[in-house]
DRENDO-1510 file (C-alpha; in Angstrom, 1 decimal, always signed):
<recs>
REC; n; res; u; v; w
REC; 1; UNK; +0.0; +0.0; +0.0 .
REC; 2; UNK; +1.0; +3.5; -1.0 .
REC; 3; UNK; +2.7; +5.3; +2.1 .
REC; 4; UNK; +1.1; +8.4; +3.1 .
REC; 5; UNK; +3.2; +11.6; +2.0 .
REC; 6; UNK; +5.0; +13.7; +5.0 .
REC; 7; UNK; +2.9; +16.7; +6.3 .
REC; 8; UNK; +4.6; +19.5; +4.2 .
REC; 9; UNK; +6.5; +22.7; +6.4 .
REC; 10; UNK; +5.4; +26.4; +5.6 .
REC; 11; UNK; +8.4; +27.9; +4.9 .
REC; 12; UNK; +9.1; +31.1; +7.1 .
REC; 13; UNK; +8.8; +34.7; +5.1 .
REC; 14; UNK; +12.6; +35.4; +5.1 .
REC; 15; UNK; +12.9; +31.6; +2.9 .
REC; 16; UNK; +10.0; +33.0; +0.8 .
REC; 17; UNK; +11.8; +35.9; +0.2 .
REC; 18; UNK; +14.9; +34.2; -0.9 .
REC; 19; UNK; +13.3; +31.8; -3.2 .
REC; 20; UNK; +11.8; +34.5; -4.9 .
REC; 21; UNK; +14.8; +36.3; -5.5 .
REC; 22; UNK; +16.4; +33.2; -6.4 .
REC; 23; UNK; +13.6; +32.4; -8.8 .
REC; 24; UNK; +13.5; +36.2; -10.4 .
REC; 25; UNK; +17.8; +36.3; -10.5 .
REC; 26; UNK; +16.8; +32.3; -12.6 .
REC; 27; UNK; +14.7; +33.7; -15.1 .
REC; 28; UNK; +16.4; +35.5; -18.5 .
REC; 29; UNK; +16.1; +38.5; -19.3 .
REC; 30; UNK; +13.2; +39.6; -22.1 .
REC; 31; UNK; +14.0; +39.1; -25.4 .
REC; 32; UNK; +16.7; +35.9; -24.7 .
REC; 33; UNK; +14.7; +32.9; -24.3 .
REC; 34; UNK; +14.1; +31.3; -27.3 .
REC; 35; UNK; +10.7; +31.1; -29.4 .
REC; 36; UNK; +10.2; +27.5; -28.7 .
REC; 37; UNK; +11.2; +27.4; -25.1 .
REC; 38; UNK; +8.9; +30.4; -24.2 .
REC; 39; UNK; +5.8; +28.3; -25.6 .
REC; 40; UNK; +6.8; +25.6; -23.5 .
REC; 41; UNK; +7.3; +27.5; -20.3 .
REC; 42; UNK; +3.6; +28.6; -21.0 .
REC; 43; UNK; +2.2; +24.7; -20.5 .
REC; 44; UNK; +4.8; +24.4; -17.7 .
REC; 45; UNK; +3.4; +26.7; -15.4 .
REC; 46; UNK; +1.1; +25.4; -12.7 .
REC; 47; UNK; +0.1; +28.8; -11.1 .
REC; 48; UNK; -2.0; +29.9; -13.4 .
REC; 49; UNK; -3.0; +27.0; -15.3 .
REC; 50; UNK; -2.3; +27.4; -18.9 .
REC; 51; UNK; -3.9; +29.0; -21.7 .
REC; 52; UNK; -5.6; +26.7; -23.9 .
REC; 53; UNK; -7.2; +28.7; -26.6 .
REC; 54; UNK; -3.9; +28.1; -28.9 .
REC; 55; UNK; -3.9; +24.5; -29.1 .
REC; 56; UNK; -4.9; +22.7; -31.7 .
REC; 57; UNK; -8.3; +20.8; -31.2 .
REC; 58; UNK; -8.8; +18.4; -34.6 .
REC; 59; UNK; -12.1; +17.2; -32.7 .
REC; 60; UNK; -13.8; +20.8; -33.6 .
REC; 61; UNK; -15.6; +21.0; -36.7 .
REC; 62; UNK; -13.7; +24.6; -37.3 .
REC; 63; UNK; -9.8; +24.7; -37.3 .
REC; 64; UNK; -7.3; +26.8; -37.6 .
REC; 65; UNK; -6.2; +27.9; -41.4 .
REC; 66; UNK; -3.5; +25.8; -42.5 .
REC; 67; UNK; -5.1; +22.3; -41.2 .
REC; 68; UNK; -6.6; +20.3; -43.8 .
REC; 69; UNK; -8.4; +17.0; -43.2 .
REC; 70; UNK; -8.1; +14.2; -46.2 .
REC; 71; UNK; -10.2; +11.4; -46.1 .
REC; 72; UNK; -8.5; +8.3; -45.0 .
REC; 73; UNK; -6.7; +6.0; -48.0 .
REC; 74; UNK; -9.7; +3.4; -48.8 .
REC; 75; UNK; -10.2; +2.2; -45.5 .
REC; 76; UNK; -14.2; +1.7; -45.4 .
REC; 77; UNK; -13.4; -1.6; -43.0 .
REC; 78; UNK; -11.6; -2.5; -39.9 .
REC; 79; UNK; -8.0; -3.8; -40.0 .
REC; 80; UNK; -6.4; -6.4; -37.7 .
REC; 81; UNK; -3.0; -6.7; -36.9 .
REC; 82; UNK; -3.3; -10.4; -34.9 .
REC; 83; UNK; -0.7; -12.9; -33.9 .
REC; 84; UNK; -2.4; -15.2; -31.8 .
REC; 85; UNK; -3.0; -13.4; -28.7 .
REC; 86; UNK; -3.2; -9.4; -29.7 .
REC; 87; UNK; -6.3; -7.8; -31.8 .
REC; 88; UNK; -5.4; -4.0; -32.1 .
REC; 89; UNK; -8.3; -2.8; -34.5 .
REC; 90; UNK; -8.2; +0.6; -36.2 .
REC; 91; UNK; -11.6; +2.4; -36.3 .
REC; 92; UNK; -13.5; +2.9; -39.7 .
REC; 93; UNK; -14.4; +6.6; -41.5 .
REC; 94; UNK; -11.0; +7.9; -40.6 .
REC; 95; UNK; -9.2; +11.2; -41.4 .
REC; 96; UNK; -5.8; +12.1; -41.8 .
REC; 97; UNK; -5.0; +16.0; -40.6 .
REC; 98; UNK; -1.7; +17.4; -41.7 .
REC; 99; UNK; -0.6; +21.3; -40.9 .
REC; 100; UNK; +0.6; +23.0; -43.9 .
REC; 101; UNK; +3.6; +24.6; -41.4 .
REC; 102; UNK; +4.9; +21.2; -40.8 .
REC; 103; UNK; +5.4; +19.6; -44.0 .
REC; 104; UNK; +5.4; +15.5; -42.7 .
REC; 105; UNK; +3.8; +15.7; -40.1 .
REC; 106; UNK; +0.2; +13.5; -39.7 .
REC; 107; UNK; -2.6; +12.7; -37.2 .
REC; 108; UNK; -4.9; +10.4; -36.9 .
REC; 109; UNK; -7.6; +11.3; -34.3 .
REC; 110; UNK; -9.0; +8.4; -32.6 .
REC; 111; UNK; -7.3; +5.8; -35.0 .
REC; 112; UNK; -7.7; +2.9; -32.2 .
REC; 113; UNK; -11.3; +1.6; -31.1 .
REC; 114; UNK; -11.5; +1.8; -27.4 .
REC; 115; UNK; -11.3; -1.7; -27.3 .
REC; 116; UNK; -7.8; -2.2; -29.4 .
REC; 117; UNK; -6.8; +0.5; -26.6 .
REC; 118; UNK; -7.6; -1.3; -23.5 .
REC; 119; UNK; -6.0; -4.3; -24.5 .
REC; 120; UNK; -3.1; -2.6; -25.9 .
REC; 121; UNK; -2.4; -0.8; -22.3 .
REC; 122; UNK; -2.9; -4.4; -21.1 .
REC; 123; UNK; -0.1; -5.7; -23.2 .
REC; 124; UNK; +1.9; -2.7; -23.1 .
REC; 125; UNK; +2.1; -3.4; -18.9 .
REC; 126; UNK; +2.0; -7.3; -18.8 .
REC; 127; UNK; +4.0; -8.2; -21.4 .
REC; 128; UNK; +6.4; -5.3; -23.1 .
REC; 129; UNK; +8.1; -4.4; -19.4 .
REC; 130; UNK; +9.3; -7.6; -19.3 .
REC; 131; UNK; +12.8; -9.2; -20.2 .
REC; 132; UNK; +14.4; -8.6; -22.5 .
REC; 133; UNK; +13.4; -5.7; -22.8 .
REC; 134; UNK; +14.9; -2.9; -20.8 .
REC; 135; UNK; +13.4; -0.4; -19.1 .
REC; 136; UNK; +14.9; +2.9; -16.4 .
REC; 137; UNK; +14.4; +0.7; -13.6 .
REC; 138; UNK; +16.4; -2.1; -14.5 .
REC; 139; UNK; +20.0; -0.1; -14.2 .
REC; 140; UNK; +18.7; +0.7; -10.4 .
REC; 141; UNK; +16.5; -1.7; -8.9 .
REC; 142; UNK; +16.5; -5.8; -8.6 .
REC; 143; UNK; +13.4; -6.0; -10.3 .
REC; 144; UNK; +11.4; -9.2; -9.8 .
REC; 145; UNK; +11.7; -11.5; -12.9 .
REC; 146; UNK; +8.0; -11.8; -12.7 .
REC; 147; UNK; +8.1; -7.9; -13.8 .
REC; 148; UNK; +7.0; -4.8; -11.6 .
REC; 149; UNK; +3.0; -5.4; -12.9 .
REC; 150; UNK; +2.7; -8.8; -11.9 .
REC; 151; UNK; +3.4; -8.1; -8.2 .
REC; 152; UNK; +1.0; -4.8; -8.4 .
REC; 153; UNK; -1.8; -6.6; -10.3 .
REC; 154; UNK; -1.3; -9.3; -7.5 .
REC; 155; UNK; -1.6; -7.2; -4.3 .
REC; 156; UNK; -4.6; -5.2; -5.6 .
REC; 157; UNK; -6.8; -8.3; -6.3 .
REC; 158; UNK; -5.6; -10.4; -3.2 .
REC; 159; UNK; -4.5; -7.7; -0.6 .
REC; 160; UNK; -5.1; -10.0; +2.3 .
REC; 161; UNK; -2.9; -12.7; +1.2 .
REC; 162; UNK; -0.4; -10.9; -1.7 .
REC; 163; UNK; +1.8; -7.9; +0.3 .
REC; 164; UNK; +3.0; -5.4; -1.4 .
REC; 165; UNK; +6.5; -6.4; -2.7 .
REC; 166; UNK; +9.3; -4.5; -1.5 .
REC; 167; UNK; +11.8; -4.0; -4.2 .
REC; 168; UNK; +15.5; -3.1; -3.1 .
REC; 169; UNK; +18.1; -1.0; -5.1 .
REC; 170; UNK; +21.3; -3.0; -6.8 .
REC; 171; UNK; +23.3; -0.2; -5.4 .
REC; 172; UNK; +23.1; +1.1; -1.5 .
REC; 173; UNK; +24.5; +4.0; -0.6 .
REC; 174; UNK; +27.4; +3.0; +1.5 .
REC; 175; UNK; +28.3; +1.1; -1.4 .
REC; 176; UNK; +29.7; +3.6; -4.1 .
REC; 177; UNK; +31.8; +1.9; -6.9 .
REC; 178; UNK; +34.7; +4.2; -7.9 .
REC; 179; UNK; +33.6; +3.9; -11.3 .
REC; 180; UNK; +30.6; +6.2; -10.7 .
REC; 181; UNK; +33.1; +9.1; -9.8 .
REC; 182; UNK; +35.2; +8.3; -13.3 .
REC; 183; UNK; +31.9; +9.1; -15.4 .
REC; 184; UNK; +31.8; +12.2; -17.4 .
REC; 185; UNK; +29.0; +14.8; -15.7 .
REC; 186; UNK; +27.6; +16.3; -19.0 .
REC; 187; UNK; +25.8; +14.8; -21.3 .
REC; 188; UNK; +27.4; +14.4; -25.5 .
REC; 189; UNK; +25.2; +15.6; -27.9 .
REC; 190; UNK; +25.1; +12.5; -30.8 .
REC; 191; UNK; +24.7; +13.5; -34.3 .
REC; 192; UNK; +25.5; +10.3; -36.5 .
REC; 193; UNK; +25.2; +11.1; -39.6 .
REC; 194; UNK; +22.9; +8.6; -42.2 .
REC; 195; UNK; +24.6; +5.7; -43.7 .
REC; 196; UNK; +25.4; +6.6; -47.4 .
REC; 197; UNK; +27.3; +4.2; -49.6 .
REC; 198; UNK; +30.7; +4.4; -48.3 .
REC; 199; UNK; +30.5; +5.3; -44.7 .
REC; 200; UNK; +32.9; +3.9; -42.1 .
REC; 201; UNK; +31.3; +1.7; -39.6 .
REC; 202; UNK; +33.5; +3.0; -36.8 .
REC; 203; UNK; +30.8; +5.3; -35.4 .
REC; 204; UNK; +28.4; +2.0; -35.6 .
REC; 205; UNK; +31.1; -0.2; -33.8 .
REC; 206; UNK; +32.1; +1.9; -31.1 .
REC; 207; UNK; +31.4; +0.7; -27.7 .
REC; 208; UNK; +29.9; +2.4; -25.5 .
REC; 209; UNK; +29.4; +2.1; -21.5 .
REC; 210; UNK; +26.8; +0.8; -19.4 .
REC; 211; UNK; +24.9; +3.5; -17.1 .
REC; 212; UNK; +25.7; +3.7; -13.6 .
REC; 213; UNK; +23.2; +2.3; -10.7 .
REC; 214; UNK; +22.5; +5.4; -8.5 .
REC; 215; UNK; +23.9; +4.5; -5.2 .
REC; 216; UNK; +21.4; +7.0; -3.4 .
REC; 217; UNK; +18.1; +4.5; -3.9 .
REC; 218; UNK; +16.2; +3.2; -0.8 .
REC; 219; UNK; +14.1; +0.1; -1.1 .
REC; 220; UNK; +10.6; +0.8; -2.3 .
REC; 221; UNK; +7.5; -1.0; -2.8 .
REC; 222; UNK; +5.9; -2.1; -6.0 .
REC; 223; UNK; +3.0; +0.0; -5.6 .
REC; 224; UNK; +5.2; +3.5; -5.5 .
REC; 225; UNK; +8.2; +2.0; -7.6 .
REC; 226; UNK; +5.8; +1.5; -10.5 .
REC; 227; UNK; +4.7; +5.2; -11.2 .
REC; 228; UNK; +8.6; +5.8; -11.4 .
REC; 229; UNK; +8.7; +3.7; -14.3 .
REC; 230; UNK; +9.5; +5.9; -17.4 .
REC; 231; UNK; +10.0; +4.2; -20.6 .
REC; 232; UNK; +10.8; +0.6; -21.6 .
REC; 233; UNK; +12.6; -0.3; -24.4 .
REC; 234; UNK; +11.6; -2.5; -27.9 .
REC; 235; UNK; +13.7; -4.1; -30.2 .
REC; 236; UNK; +17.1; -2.3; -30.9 .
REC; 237; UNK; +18.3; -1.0; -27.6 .
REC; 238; UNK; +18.7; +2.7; -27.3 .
REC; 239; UNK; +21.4; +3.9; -25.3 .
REC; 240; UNK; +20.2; +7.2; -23.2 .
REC; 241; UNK; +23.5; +7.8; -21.9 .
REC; 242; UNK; +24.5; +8.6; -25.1 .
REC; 243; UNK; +21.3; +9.2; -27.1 .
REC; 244; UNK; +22.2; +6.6; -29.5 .
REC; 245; UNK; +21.5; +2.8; -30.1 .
REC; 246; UNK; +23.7; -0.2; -29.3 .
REC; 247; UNK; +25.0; -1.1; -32.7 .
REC; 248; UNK; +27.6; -2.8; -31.1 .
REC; 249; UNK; +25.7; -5.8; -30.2 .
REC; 250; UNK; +24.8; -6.4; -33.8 .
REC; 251; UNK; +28.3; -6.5; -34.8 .
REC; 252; UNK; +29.5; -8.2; -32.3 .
REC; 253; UNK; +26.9; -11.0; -32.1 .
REC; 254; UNK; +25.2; -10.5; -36.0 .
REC; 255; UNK; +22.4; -8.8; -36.5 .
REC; 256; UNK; +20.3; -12.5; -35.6 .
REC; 257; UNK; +20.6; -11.3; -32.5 .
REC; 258; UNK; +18.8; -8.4; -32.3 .
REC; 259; UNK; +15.4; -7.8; -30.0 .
REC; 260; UNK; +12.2; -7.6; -32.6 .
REC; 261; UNK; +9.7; -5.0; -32.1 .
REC; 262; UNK; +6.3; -7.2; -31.2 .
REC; 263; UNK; +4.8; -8.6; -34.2 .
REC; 264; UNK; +1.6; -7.2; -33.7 .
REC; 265; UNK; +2.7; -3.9; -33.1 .
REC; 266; UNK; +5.1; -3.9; -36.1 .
REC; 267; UNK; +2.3; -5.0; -38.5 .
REC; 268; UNK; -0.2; -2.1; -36.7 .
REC; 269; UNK; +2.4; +0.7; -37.1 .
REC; 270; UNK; +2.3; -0.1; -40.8 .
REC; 271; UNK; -1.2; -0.6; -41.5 .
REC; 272; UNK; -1.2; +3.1; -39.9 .
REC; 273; UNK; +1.2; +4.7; -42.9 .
REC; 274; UNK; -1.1; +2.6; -45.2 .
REC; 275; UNK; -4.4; +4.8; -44.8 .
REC; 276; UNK; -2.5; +7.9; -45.0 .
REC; 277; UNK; -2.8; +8.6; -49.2 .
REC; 278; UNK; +0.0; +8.6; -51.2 .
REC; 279; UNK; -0.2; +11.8; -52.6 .
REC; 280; UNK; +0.3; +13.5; -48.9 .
REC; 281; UNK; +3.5; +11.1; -48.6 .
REC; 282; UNK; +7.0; +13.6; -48.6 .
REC; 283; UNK; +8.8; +13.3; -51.6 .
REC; 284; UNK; +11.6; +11.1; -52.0 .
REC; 285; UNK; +10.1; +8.7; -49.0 .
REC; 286; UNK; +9.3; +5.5; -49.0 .
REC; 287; UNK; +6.3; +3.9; -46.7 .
REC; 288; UNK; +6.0; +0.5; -48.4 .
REC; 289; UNK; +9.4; -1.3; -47.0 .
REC; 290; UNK; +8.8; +0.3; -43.9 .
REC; 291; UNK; +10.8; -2.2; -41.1 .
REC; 292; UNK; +9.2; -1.5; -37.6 .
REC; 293; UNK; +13.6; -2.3; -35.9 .
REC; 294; UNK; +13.0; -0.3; -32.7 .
REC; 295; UNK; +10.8; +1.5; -30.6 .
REC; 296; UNK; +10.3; +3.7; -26.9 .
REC; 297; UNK; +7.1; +3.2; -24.7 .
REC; 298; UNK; +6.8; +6.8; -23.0 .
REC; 299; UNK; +5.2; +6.3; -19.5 .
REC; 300; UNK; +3.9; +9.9; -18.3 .
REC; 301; UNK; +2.4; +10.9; -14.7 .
REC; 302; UNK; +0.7; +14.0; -14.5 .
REC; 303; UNK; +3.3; +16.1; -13.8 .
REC; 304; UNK; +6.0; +14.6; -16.4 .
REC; 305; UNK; +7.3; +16.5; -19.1 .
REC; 306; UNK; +9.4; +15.5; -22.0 .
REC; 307; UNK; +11.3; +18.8; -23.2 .
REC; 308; UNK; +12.4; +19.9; -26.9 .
REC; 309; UNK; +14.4; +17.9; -28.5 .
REC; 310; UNK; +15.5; +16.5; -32.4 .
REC; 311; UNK; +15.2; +13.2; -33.0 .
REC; 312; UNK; +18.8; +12.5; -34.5 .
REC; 313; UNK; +20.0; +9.1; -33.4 .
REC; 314; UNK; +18.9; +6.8; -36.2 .
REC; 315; UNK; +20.9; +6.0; -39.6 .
REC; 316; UNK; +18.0; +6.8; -42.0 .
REC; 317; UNK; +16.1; +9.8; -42.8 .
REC; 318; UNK; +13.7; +9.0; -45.1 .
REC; 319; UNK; +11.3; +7.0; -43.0 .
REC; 320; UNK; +9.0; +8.2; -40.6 .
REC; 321; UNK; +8.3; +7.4; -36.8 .
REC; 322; UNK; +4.9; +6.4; -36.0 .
REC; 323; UNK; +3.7; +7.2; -32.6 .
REC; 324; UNK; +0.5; +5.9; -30.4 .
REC; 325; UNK; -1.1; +7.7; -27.7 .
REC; 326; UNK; -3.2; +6.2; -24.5 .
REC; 327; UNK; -4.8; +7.4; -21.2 .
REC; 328; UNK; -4.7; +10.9; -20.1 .
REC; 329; UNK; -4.8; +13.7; -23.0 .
REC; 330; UNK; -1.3; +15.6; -23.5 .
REC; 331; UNK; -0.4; +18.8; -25.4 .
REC; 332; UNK; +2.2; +18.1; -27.9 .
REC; 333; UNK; +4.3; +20.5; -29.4 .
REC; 334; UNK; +5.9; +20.3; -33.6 .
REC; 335; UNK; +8.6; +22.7; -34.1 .
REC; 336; UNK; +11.1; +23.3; -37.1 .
REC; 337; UNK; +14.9; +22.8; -37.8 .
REC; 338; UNK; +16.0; +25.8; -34.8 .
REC; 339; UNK; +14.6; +26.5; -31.7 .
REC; 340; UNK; +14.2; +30.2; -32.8 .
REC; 341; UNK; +11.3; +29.7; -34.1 .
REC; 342; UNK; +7.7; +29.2; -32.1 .
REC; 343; UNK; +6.2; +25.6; -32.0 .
REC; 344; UNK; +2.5; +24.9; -33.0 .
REC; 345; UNK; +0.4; +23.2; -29.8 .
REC; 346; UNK; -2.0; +19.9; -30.7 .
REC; 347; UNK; -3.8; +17.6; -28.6 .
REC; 348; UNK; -3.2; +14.2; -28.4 .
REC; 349; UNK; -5.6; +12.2; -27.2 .
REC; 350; UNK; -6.0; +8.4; -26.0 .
REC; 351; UNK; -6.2; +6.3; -29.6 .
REC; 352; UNK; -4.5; +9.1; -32.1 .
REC; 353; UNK; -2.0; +7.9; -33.9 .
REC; 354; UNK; +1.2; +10.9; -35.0 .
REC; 355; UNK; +3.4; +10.1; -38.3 .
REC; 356; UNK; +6.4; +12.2; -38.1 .
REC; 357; UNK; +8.4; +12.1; -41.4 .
REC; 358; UNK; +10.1; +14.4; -44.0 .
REC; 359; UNK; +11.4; +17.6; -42.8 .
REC; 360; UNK; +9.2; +16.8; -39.5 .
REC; 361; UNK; +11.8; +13.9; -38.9 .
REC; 362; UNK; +14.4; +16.0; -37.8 .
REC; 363; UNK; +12.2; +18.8; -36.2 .
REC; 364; UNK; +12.4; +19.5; -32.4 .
REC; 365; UNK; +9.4; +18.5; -30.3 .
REC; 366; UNK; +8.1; +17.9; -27.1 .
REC; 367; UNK; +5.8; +17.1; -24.3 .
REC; 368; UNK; +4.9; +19.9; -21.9 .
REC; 369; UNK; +1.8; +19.2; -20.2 .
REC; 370; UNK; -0.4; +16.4; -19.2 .
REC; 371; UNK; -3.8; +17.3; -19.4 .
REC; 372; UNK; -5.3; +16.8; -16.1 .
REC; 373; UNK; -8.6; +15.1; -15.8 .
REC; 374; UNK; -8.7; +14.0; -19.5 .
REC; 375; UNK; -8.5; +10.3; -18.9 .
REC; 376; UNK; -11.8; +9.2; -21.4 .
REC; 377; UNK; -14.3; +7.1; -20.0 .
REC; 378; UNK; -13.5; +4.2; -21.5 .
REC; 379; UNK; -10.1; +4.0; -19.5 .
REC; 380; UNK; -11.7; +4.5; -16.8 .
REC; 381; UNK; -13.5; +2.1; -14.1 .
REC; 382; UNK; -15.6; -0.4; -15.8 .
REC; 383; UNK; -18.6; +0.7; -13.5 .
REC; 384; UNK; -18.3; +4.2; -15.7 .
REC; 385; UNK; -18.0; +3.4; -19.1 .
REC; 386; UNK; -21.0; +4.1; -21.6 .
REC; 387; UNK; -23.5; +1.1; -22.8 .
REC; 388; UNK; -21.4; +0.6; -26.0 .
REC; 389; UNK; -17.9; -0.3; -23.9 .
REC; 390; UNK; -20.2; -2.2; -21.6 .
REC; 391; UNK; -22.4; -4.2; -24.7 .
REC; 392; UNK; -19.3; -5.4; -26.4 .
REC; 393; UNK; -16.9; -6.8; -23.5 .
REC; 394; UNK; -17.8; -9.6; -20.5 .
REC; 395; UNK; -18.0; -9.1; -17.1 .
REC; 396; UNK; -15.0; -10.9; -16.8 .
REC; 397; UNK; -13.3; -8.9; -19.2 .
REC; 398; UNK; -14.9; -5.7; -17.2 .
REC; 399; UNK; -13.4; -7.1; -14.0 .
REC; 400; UNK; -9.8; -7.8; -15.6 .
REC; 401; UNK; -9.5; -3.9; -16.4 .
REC; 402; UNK; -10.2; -2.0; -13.1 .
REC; 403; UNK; -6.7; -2.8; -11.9 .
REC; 404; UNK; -6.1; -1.1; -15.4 .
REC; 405; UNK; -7.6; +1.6; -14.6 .
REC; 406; UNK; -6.2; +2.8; -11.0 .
REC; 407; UNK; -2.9; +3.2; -12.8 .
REC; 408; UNK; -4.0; +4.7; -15.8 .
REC; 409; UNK; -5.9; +7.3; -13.6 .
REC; 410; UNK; -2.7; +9.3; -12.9 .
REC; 411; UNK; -0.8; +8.2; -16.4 .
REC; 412; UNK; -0.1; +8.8; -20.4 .
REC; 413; UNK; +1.5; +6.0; -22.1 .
REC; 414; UNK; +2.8; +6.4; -25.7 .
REC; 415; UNK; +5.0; +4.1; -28.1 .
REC; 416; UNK; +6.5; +5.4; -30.6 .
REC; 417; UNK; +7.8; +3.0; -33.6 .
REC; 418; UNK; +10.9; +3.7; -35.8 .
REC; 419; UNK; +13.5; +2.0; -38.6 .
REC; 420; UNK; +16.8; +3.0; -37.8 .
REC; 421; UNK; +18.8; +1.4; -41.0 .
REC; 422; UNK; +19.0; +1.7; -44.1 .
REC; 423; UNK; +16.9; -0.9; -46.5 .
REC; 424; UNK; +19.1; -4.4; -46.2 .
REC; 425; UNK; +21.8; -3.2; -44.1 .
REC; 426; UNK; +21.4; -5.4; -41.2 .
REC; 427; UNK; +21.5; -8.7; -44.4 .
REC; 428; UNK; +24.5; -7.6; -45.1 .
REC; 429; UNK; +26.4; -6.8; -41.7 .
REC; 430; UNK; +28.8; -9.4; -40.9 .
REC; 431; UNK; +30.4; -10.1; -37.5 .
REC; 432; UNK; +33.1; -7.8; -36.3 .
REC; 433; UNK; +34.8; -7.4; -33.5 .
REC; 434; UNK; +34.4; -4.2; -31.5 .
REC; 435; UNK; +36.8; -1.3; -31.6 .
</recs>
């Protein structure tokens, strides 16, 4: 069970005083922050809440100039993407939006029936957290083989006889490994540049360290550790240390080796670039030879943020990320090549699918805000959901989502699904030893 939070101390008016000053001596000067970091101060702040009015709504009938809806490519019929145990069904009568500012960019309100969602969010904490692949935890904490849900999914429905596991860090505090001190503080910027016929394979070969355990960690139990869970890993492992993907394992153990991306998720990210119609494609891309070869599940509490970035680690550019949103509503922001100049703001809500590709591919964007209180319905406890959710599912089926539910009332969960080589480059890696 969840321990209750320490009573928090008033500070006294002199410490009030001081963190002003240190917050107004923090802030730049007018005119210096750049465009897109002042937009997303504006969804940071807490105290006022944020203005709204500027994002971009596709659910309203009137939108801003520049957004133009295009009918979905022939799909007057539900598609499957099923491998035995997963059914993730796109909805039918669907349109693609795309923002004449941001050449690439696609969304797809409401691609996944409510339905394909819950079960997704099922499979996304049941099976995709577990080995092998990674997640933030695992460089930290012993986690249970049995996986972090498993042991939270157990307590909630058997309390009385399933305690809450404790889980302790690998590293205590009075045990710090010299190796920690030996680690460079800041963070390199990667910027590999696409494979082209010809380049070196140093920069693919080069090896690159583990990240450190903190040695700071107390034990904590399942039921808090979970909501500190922030992404998990698919299929080629991404290195966050240094923002770039662990192409040493493929040469040193041949590409066989490499973690898939789920079946059914690969085959759903590309029935997703198939409704979108080929005239709105970017020119000189290719959609059809997609390869689904690695992938990020984003887990968001209310008050995470993921700030501006570029997308710059993977070794093709001409083929898009697709990206699938769940739970709580977010306000995402599409910027350009620079940071100079301001973003645009869209919702995302649970069941849109984003296609990021073109010039959008290397654009900075970013996750602000969390909606609060914009969990849908059908998300929610069973004993809330409107007669359609209720008509097409099973009480037992109603009864296996409410521990679904108690997490996702606080959370945002989004995958996102990329290539990261070139057409036939892994076929034709051989193995090398590491330099």
């Amino acid at each position: 069970m969840v321990q209750a939070a320490c009573p928090s101390i008033e500070p006294s008016k002199s410490a009030r005083k001081k963190l002003l000053k240190a917050k107004l001596k923090a802030q730049p000067a007018p005119g210096t922050r750049c465009a897109f970091r002042q937009v997303e101060k504006d969804y940071l702040t807490r105290n006022p809440p944020p203005d709204y009015s500027h994002v971009i709504d596709f659910s309203h009938e009137k939108l801003p100039d520049g957004v133009v809806a295009s009918q979905a490519n022939g799909l007057t019929y539900s598609t499957h993407c099923d491998d035995g145990r997963h059914n993730s069904q796109l909805n039918v009568g669907l349109f693609v939006y795309t923002i004449d500012a941001h050449p690439g960019l696609f969304i797809i309100p409401d691609a996944l029936s409510s339905n394909s969602q819950r079960d997704f969010i099922k499979s996304c904490m049941r099976d995709m957290t577990l080995k092998p692949n990674l997640n933030n935890l695992d460089t930290h904490y012993d986690l249970p083989n049995e996986g972090l849900w498993y042991h939270y999914e157990s307590h909630f429905r058997d309390p009385a006889t399933r305690p809450d596991t404790v889980v302790k860090p690998l590293c205590l505090a009075a045990q710090v490994d010299a190796a920690v001190d030996k680690q460079p503080t800041s963070r390199k910027l990667v910027n590999d540049p696409p494979i082209t016929s010809g380049t070196p394979v140093e920069v693919l070969r080069s090896k690159k360290d583990p990240a450190q355990a903190s040695t700071s960690l107390k034990p904590l139990p399942v039921s808090e550790l979970l909501y500190k869970l922030r992404w998990t890993n698919l299929g080629l492992l991404y290195h966050w240390g240094t923002k770039s993907y662990h192409y040493e394992d493929i040469f040193q153990n041949g590409a066989e080796s490499m973690i898939k991306v789920p079946t059914y998720l690969a085959a759903l990210s590309k029935n997703i670039l198939d409704i979108v119609p080929r005239e709105l494609i970017p020119p000189m891309e290719t959609w059809s030879d997609f390869q689904p070869e690695s992938g990020i599940i984003n887990f968001y509490q209310l008050k995470d943020t993921l700030m501006g970035h570029i997308d710059q680690s993977e070794l093709v550019e001409d083929k898009p990320l697709v990206s699938l949103s769940f739970g709580h509503t977010t306000v995402f922001l599409i910027g350009h090549k620079t940071r100079d100049v301001a973003p645009t703001a869209i919702y995302l809500r649970s069941g849109d699918a984003l296609i990021m590709s073109g010039a959008c591919r290397r654009a900075y964007h970013g996750v602000p805000r969390i909606v609060e209180g914009s969990l849908p319905k059908h998300l929610q406890h069973s004993t809330d959901w409107d007669n359609s959710d209720r008509e097409t599912t099973t009480q037992e089926q109603r009864d296996d989502w409410d521990v679904f539910a108690k997490y996702m009332s606080t959370t945002r969960i989004n995958v996102n699904i990329r290539q990261v080589f070139p057409r036939d480059y892994l076929s034709s890696i051989s193995k090398l030893s590491i330099v």
